[in-house]
N, C-alpha and C positions, 0 to 999 in steps of 0.2 A: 685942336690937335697939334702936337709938337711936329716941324716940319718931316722929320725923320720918321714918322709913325704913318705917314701920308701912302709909303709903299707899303701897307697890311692896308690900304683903304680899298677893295677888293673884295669882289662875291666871294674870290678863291679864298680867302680867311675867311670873312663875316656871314657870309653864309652859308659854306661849306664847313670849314675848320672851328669856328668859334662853337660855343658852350650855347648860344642862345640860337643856332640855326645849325643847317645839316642833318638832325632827327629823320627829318622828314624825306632829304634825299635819300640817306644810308636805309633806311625801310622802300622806299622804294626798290632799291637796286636789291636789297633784300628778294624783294617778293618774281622783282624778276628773272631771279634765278644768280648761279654760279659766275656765268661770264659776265653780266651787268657789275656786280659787286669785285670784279677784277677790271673792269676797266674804271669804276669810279675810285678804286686805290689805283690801279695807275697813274687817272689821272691828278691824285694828290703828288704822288713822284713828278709826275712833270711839271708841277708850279711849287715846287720849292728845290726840287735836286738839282737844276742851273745854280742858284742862289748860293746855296752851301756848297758848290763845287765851285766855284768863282771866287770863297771867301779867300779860300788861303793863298791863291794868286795874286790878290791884290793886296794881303797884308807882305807877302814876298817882296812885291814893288815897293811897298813903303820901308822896308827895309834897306833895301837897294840904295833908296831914295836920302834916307835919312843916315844919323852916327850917331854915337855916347847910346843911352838911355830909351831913346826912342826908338834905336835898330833891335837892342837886345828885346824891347818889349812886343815891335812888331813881331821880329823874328821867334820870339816865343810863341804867341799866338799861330804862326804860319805852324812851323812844328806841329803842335798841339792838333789844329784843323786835321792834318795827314795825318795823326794818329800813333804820332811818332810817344807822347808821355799822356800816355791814360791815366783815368784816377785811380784804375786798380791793376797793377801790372799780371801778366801772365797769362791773360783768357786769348780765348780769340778774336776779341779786338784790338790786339796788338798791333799797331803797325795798318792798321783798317783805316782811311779815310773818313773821314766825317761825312760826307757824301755817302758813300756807302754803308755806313752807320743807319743813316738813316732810310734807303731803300732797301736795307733789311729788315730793321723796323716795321716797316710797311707791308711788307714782303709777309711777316711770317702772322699778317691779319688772314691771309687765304693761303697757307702754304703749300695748295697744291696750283697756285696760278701764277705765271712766271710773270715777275715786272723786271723790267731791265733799264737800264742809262736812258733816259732821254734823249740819245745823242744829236738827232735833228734841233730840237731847240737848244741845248747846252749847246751847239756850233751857232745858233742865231746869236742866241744870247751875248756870247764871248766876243762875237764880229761886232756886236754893236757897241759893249763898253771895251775891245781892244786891250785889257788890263798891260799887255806888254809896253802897251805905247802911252800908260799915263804918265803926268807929271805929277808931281807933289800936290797939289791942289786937288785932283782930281781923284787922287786914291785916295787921300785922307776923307776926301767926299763921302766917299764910298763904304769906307769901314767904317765911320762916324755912322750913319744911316744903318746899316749892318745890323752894327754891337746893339747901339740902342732900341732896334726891332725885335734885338734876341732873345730877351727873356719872351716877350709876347706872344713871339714864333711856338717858343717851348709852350706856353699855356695853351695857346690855341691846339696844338698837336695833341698834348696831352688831353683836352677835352674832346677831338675829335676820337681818340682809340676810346677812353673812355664809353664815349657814345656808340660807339661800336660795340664796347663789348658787352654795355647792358642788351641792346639790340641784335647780339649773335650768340647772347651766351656763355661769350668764349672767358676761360681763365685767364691771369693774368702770370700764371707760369708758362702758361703758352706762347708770350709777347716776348719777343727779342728786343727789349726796353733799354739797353745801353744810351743811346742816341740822348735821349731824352731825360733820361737820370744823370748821365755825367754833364750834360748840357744844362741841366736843371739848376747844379752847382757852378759851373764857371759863368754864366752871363748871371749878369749885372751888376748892382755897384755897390754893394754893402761893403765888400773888401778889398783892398788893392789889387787881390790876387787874381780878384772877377772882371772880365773882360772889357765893361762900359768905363771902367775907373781906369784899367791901362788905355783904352783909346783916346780917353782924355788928359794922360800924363804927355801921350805923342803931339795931342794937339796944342796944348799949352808950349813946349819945347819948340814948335814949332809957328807959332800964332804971327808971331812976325815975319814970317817969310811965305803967310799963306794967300793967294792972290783972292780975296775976299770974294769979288765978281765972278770972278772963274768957278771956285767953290761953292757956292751959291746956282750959279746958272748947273752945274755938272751935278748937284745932287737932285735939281730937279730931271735933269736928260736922265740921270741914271733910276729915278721913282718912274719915269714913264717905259724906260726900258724895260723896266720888269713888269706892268702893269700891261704891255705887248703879248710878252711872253703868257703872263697870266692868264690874259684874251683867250689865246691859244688854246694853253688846258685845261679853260673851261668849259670854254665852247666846245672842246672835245665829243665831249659825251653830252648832249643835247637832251638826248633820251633820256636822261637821268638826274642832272642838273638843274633842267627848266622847271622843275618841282618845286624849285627856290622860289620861284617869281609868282607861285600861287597861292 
């Protein structure tokens, strides 16, 4: 497993979110009515909405951090994250956070049951990587780990609604799918334009000045940070999770 893949090493992907597990929860929470099946999508909101709201803060920082080439290409991406240049101008995701992107997404799998900000862990979360107070080593850490988890991210979600909607039924003009379709195109590395290929122009531009140890030990602190958090909103809903483990 590539280092950076280590933070999807996690029930909350592999056996929640992935293609090859989850069935088994989502029929459960199914069967146990309306409010089960609202707290098992919230608790998908609460192990990924910290992550995706944390991204564009610390490509911010690396922007800060950096000049030439490497500012422009953080600073695009930060943009981008807040919603500021969609793929398709005009809807109402204009100007929408990527964040909320995607807890709308989620949102409109029950849209009569309210999911909201995570804000208890999104303030854990952010106290424990501090993004205002990294150094150059430490956010490149971060969004190296990020980019390269992102395409994964996108498969794994898209196989979780998937799995939803053979098991509820539901249409696919019903799904507020933004999130996951203009996400589908900007991660990965086929093109310059796609997000793993820009966080690799920053780190190259920057390779000599990155404190290798530091780098190294911070991407591991920041795979366990989220793997905390993870804990968290798994263990959430017991009642409906522990279904994984049989």
């Amino acid at each position: 497993m590539n280092n950076q893949l280590k933070l999807l090493d996690h029930p909350f992907w592999h056996k929640l979110l992935n293609i090859k597990g989850g069935s088994a929860i989502i029929k459960h929470a199914i069967d146990l009515g309306f409010d089960a099946q609202g707290e098992l999508l919230n608790t998908v909101v609460k192990g990924f909405y910290p992550l995706t709201a944390l991204s564009p803060l610390v490509f911010r920082k690396v922007a800060e951090l950096t000049d030439g080439d490497a500012r422009k290409l953080a600073y695009n991406i930060y943009e981008v994250e807040q919603g500021l240049y969609p793929l398709v101008k005009g809807t109402c995701y204009d100007n929408v956070v990527h964040a909320e992107q995607f807890r709308i997404l989620i949102q409109s799998l029950l849209p009569h049951y309210s999911i909201t900000p995570p804000k208890e862990l999104i303030a854990q979360f952010f106290s424990a990587v501090n993004p205002k107070e990294l150094n150059l080593s430490q956010a490149l850490a971060i969004v190296n780990v990020i980019e390269h988890c992102g395409p994964h991210i996108i498969y794994n979600l898209q196989d979780f609604i998937a799995k939803w909607q053979v098991l509820t039924s539901m249409s696919s003009k019903d799904i507020k799918q933004n999130f996951v379709l203009e996400h589908g195109l900007i991660e990965g590395e086929e093109s310059d334009d796609q997000h793993i290929n820009m966080v690799d122009k920053i780190l190259k531009q920057y390779k000599n000045k990155i404190d290798v140890s530091e780098y190294q030990a911070y991407t591991e602190y920041f795979i366990a940070c989220y793997h905390q958090l993870m804990d968290l909103a798994y263990q959430s809903v017991p009642s409906i999770t522990e279904v994984a483990y049989t």
